[in-house]
C-alpha positions as CSV (number, residue, x, y, z in Angstrom):
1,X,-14.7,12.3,-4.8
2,X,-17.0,12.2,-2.1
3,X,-15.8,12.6,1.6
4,X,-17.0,8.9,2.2
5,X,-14.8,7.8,-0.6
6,X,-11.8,10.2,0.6
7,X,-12.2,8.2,4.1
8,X,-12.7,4.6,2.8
9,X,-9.3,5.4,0.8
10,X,-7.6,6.3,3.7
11,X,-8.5,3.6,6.2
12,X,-7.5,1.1,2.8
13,X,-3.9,3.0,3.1
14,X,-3.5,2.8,6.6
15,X,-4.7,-1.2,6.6
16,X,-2.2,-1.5,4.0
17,X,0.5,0.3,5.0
18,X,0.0,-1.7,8.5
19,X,0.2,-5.3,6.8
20,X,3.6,-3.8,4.8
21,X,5.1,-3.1,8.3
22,X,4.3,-6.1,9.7
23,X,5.4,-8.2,6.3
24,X,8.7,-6.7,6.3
25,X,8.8,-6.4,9.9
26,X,9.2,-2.3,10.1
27,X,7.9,-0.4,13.1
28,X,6.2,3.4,11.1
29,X,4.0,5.8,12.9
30,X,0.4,5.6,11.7
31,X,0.9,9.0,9.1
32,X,4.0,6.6,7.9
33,X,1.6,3.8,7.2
34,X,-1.2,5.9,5.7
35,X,1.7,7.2,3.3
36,X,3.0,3.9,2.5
37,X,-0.4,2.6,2.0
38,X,-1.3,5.5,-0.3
39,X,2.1,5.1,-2.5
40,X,1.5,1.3,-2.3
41,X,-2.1,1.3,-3.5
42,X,-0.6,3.7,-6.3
43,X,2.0,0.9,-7.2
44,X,-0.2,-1.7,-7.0
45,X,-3.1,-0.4,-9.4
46,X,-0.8,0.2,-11.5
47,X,0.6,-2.8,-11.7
48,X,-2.1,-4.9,-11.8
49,X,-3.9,-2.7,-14.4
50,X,-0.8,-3.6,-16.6
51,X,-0.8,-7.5,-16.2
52,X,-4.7,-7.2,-16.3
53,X,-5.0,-8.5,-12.8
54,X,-9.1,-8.0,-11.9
55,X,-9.2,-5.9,-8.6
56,X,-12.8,-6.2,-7.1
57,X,-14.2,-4.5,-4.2
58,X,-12.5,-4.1,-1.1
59,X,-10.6,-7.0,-0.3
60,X,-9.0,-6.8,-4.2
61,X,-8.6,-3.3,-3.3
62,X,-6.9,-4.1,-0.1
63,X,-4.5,-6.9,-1.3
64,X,-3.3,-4.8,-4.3
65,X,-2.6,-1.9,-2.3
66,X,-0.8,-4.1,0.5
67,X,1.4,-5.8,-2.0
68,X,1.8,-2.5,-3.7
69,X,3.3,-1.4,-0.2
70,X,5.3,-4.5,0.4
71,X,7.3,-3.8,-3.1
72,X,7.3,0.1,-2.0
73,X,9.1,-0.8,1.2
74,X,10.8,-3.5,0.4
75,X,12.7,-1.0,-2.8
76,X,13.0,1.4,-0.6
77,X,15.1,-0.6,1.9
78,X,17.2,-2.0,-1.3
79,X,18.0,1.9,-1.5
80,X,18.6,3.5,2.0
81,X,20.5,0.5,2.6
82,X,24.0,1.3,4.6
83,X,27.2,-0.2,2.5
């Protein structure tokens, strides 16, 4: 992977991770959101490569990894959740 590509995957995480926050209303540092972007984007190609959802280019790059993120946090709150 090229150092161009290594950046334009970060900025995708952090964009992501950003519109998660702001979704499910959280408040993360940036690293937080680069992390949850990263996991999300994970999540999210995986998912859509098993209900054969077409992800093209930047923007399908962008809204897989942001719902990927949203499901991320959003299981993770089910979890850490106080009884």
């Amino acid at each position: 992977m090229s150092g161009t590509g290594v950046f334009a995957a970060a900025i995708v995480g952090i964009i992501a991770g950003w519109i998660a926050d702001l979704v499910l209303d959280r408040r993360h540092s940036l690293f937080s959101k680069l992390l949850i972007g990263v996991i999300g984007a994970f999540i999210g190609a995986f998912t859509a490569t098993r209900i054969a959802f077409p992800v093209d280019g930047l923007i399908g790059e962008l809204t897989v990894s942001s719902v990927g993120a949203v499901l991320f946090l959003a299981v993770l709150g089910l979890i850490r959740r106080p009884a």
